[in-house]
N, CA and C atoms of all chains as a GROMACS GRO file, in nm:
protein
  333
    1UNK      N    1   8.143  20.735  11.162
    1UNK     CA    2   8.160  20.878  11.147
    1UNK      C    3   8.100  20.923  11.016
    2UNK      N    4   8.407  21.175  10.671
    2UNK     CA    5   8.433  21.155  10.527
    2UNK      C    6   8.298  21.133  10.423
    3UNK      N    7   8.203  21.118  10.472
    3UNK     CA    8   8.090  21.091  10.376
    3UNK      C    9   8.064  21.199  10.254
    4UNK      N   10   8.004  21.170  10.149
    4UNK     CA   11   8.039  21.267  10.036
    4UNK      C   12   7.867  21.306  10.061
    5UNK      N   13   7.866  21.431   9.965
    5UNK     CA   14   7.757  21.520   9.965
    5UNK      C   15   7.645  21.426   9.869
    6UNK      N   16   7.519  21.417   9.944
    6UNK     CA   17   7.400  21.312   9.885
    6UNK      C   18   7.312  21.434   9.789
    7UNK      N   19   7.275  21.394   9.686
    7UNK     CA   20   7.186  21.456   9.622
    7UNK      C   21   7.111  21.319   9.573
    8UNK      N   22   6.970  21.311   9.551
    8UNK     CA   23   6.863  21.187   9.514
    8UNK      C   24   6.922  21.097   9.371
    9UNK      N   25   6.935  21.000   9.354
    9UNK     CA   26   6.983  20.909   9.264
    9UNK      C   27   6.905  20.964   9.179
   10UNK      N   28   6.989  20.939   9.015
   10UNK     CA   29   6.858  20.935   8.941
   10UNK      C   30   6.912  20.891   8.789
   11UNK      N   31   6.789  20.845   8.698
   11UNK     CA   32   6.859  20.785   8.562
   11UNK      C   33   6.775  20.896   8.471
   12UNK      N   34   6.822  20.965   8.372
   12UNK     CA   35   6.715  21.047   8.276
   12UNK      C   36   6.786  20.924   8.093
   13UNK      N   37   6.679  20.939   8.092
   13UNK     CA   38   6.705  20.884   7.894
   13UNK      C   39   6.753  21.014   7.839
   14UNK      N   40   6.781  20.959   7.736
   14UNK     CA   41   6.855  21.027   7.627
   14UNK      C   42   6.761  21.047   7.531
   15UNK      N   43   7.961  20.178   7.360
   15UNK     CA   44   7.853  20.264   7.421
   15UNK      C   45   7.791  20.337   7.238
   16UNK      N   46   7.876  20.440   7.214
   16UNK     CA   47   7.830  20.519   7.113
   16UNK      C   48   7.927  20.430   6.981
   17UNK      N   49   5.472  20.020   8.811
   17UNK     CA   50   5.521  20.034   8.926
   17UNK      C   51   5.650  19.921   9.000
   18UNK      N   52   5.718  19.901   9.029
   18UNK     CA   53   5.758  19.787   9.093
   18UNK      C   54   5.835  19.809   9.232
   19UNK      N   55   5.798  19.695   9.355
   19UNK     CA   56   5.805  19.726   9.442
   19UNK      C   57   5.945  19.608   9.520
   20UNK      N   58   5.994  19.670   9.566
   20UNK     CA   59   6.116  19.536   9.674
   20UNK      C   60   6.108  19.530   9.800
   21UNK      N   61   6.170  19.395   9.828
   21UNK     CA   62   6.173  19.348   9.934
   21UNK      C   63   6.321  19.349   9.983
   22UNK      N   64   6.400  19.398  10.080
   22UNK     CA   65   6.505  19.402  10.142
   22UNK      C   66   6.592  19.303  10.102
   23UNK      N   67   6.571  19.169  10.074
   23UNK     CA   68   6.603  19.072  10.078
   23UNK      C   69   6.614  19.066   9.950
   24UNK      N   70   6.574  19.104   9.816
   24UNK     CA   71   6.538  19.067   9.680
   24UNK      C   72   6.707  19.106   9.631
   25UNK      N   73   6.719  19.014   9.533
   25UNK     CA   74   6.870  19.044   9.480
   25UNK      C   75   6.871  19.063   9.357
   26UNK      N   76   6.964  19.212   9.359
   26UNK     CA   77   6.953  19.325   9.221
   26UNK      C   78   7.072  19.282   9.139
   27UNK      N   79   7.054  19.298   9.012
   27UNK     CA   80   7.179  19.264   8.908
   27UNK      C   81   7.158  19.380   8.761
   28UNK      N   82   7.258  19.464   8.781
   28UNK     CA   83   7.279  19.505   8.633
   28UNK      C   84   7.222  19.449   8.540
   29UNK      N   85   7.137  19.424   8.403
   29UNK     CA   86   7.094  19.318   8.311
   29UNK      C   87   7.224  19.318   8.236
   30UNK      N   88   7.234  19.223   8.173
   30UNK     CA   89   7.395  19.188   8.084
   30UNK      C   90   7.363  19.237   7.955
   31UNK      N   91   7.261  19.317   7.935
   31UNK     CA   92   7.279  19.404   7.756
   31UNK      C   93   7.267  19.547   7.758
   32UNK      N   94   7.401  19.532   7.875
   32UNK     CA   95   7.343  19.710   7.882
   32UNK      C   96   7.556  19.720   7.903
   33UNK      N   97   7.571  19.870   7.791
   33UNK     CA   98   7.718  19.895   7.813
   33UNK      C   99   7.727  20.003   7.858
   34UNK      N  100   7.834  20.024   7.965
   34UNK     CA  101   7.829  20.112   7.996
   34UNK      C  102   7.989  20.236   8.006
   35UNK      N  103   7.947  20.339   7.967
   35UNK     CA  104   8.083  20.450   8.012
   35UNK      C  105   8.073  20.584   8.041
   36UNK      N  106   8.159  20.663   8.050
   36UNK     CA  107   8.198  20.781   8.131
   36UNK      C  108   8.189  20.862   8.027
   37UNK      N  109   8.078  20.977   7.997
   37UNK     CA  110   8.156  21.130   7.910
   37UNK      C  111   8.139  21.222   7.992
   38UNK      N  112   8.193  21.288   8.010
   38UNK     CA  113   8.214  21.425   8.091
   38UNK      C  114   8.199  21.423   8.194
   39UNK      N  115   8.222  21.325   8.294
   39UNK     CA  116   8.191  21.319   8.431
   39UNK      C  117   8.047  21.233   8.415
   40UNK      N  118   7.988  21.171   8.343
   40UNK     CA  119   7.847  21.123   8.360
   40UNK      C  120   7.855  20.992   8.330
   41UNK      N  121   7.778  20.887   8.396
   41UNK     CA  122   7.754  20.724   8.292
   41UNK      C  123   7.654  20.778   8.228
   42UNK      N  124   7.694  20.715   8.106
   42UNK     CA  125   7.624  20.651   8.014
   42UNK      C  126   7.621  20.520   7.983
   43UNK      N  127   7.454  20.454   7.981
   43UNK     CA  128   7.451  20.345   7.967
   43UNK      C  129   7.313  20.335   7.834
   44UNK      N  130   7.424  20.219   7.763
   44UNK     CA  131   7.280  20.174   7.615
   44UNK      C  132   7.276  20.011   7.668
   45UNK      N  133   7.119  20.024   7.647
   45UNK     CA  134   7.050  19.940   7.647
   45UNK      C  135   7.078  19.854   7.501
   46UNK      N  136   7.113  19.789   7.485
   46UNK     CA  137   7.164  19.720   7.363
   46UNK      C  138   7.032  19.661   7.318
   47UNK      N  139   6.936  19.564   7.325
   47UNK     CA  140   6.799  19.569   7.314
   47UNK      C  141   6.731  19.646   7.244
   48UNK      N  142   6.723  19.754   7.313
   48UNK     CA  143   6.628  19.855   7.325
   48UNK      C  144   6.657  19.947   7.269
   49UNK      N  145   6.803  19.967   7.209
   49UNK     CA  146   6.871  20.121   7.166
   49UNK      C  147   6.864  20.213   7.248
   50UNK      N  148   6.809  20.247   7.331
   50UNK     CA  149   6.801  20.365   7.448
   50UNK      C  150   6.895  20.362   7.541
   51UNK      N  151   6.991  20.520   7.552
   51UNK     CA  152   7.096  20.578   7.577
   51UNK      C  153   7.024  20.647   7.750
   52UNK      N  154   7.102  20.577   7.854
   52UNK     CA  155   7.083  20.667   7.986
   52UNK      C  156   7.144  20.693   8.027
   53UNK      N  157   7.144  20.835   8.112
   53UNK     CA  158   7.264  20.856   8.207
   53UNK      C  159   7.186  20.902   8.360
   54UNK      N  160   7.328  20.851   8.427
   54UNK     CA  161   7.315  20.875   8.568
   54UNK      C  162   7.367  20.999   8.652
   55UNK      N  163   7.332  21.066   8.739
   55UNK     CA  164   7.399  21.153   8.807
   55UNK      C  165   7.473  21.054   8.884
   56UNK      N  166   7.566  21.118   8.966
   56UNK     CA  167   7.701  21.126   9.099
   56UNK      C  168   7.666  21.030   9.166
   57UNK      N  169   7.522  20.987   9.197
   57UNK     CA  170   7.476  20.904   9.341
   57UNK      C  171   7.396  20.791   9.248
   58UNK      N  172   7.327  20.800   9.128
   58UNK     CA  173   7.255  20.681   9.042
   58UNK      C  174   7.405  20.623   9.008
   59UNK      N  175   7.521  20.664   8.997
   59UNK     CA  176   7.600  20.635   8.924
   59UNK      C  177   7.664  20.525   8.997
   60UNK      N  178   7.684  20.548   9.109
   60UNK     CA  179   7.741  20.509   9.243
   60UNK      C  180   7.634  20.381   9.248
   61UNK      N  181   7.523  20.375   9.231
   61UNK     CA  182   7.409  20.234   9.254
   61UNK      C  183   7.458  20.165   9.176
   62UNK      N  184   7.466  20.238   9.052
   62UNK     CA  185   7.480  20.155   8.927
   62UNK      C  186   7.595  20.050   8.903
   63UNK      N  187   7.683  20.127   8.947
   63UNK     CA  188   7.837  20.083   8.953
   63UNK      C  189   7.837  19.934   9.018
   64UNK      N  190   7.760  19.991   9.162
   64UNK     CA  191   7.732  19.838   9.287
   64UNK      C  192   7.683  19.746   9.248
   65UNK      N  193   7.598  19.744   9.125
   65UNK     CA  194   7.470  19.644   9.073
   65UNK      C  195   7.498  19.605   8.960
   66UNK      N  196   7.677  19.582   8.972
   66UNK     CA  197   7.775  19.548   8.873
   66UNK      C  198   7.720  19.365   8.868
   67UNK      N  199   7.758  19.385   9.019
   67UNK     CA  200   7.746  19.249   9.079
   67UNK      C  201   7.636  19.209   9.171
   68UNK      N  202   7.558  19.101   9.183
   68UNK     CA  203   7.443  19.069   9.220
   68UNK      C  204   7.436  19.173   9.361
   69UNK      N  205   7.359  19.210   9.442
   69UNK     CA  206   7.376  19.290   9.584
   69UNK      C  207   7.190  19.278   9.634
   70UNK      N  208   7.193  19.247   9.730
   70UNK     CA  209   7.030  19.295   9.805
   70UNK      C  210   6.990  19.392   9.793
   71UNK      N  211   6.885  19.458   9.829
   71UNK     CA  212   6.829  19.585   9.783
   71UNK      C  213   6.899  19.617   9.925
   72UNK      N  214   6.863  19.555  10.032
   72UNK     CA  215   6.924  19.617  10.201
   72UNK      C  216   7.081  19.630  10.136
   73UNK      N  217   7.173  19.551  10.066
   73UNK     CA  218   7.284  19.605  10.082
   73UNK      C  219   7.318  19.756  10.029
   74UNK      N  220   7.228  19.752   9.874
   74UNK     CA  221   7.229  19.896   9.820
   74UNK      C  222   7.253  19.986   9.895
   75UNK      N  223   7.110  19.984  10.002
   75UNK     CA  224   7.115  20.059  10.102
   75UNK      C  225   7.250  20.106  10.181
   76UNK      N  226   7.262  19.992  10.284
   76UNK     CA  227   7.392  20.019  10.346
   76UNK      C  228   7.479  20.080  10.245
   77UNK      N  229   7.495  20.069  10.080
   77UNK     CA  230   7.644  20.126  10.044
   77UNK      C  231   7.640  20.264  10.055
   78UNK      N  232   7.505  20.307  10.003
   78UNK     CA  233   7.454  20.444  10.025
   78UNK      C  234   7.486  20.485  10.143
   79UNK      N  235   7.463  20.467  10.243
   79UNK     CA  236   7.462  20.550  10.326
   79UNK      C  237   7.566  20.564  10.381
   80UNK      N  238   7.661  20.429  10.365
   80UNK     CA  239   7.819  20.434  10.430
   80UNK      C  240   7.889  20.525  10.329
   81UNK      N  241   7.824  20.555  10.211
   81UNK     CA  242   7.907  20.611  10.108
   81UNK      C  243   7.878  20.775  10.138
   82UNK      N  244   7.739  20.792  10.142
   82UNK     CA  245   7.684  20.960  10.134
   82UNK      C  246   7.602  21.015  10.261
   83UNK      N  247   7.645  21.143  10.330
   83UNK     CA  248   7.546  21.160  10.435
   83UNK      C  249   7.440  21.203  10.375
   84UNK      N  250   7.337  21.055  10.397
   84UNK     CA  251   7.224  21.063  10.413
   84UNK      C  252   7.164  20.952  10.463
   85UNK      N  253   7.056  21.010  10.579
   85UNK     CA  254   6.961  20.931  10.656
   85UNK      C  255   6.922  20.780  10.566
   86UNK      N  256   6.897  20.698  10.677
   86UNK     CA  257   6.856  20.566  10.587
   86UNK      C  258   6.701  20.553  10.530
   87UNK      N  259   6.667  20.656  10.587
   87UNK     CA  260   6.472  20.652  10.530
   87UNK      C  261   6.461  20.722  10.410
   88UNK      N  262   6.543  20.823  10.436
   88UNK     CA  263   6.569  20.916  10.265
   88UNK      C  264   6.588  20.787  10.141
   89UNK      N  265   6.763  20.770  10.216
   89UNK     CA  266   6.843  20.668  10.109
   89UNK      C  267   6.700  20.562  10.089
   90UNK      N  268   6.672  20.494  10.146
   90UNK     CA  269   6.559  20.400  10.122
   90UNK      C  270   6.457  20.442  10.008
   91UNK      N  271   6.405  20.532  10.066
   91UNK     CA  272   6.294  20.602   9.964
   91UNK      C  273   6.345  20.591   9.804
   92UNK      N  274   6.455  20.633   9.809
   92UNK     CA  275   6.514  20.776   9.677
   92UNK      C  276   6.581  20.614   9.621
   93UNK      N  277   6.655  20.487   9.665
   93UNK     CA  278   6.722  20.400   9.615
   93UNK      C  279   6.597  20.344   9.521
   94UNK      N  280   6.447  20.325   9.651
   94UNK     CA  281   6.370  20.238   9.591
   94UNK      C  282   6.295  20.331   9.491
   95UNK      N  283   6.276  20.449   9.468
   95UNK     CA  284   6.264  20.511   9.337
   95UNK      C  285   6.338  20.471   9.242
   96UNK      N  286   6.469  20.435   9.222
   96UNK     CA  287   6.571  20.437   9.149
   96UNK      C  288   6.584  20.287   9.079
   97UNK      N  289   6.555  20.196   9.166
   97UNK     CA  290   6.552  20.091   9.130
   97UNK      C  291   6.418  20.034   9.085
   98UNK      N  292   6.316  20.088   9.103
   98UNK     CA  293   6.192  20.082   9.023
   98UNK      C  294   6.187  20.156   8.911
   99UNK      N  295   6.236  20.203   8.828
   99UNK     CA  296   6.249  20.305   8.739
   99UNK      C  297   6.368  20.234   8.666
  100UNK      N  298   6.479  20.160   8.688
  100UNK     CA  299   6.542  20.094   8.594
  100UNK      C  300   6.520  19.962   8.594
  101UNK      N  301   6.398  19.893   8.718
  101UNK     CA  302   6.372  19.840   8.645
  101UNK      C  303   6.266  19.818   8.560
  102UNK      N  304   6.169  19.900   8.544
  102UNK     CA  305   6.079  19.913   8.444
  102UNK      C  306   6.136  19.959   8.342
  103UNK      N  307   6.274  20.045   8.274
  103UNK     CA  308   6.376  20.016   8.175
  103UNK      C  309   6.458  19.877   8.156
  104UNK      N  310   6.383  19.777   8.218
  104UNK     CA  311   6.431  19.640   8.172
  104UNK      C  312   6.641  19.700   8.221
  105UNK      N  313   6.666  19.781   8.280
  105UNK     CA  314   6.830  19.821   8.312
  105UNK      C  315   6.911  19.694   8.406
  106UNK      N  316   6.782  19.650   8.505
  106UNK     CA  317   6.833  19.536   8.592
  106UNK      C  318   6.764  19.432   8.586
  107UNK      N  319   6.814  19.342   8.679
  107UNK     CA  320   6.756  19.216   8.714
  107UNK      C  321   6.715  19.172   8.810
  108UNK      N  322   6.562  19.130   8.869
  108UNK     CA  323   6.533  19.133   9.006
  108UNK      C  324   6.517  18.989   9.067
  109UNK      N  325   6.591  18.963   9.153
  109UNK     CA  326   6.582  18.760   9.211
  109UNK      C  327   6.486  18.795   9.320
  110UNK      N  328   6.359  18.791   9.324
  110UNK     CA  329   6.256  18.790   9.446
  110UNK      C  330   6.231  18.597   9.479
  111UNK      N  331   6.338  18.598   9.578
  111UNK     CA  332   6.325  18.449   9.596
  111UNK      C  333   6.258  18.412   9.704
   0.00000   0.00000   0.00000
């Protein structure tokens, strides 16, 4: 068949 | 450029830390000093590629996870995973 809303993967550049 | 094979097995690289600000990962490259973050659905890969996984499993998590088609998810994963790993972010076993 709950699936969540897809928008395209993604990594941006710029723990701390 | 870098390209996969269904079969090839993906791994997080082990000098990279990672956490949560404001709803976002952030991940440093310990190496490299360079600070990345992921949206909602990179975040969700990222998370999976905690632990070793096939590029086909990626797939399947995607799509069991988000409606979207498997040719999209395919496309947009293998963007995603060519792009961290040319940030040295993962690790690729093409065995």
């Amino acid at each position: 068949g709950s699936n969540r809303e897809y928008t395209s993967p993604e990594v941006t550049e710029f723990v701390v | 450029m870098n390209t996969f094979d269904n079969s090839h097995e993906i791994v997080a690289a082990e000098n990279c830390l990672s956490t949560t600000i404001d709803g976002e990962t952030v991940v440093l490259h310990t190496d490299a000093g360079k600070y990345y973050g992921f949206n909602e659905v990179g975040t969700f890969v990222w998370e999976s590629l905690q632990e070793p996984h096939t590029v086909e499993e990626v797939y399947e998590a995607v799509t069991d996870e988000y409606d979207v088609g498997y040719d999209r998810c395919r496309e947009d994963v293998d963007e995603l995973l060519a792009e961290l790993a040319d940030k040295d972010l993962v690790t690729v076993d093409a065995e």
